[in-house]
C-alpha positions in Angstrom: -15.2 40.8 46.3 -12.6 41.6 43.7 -12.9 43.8 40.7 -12.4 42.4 36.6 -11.6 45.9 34.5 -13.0 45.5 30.9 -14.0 47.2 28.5 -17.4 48.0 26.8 -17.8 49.4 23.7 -21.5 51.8 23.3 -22.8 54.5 21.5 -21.1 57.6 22.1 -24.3 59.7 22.2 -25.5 57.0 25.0 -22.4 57.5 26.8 -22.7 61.2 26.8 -26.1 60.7 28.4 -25.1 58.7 31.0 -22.9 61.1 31.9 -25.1 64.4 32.1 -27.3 62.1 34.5 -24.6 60.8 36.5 -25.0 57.3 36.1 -21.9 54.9 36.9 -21.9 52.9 34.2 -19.8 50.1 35.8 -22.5 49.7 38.3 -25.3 49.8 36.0 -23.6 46.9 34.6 -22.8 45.1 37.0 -26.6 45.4 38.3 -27.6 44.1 35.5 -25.2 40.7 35.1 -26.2 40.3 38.9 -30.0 40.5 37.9 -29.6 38.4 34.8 -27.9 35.4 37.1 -30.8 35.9 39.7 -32.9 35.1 37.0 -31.1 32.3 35.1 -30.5 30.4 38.8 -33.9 30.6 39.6 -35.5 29.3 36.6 -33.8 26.0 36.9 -34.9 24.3 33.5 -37.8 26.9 33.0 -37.2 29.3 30.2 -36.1 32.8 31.2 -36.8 35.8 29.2 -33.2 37.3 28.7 -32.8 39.9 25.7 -29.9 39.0 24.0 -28.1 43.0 22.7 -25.7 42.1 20.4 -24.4 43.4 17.0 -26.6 46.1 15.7 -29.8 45.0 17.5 -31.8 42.9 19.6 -31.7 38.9 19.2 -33.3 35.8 20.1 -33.8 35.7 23.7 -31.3 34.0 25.7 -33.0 30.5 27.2 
């Protein structure tokens, strides 16, 4: 599977914490977009509980 570079924009005190723990940051997203589709695909025309993080805050979930 091939590889999309991007760019991500978070808080720079959450970035510095991910760091100090060691987390890769790519994977940790990329775990979470793979786990998001699981659930969309799987819920066919169910609604699926999908936090929408955007702007300054949490939104309406994603249906």
């Amino acid at each position: 599977m091939s590889k999309k570079t991007t760019t991500v924009h978070i808080d720079e005190e959450l970035h510095q914490w991910a760091k100090e723990y060691g987390l890769n940051l790519s994977k940790f997203v990329e775990n979470q977009f793979s786990e998001a589709r699981t659930k969309l695909n799987s819920s066919s025309n169910q609604k699926t509980n999908l936090i929408n993080y955007a702007g300054d805050g949490i939104t309406t979930p994603i249906y």
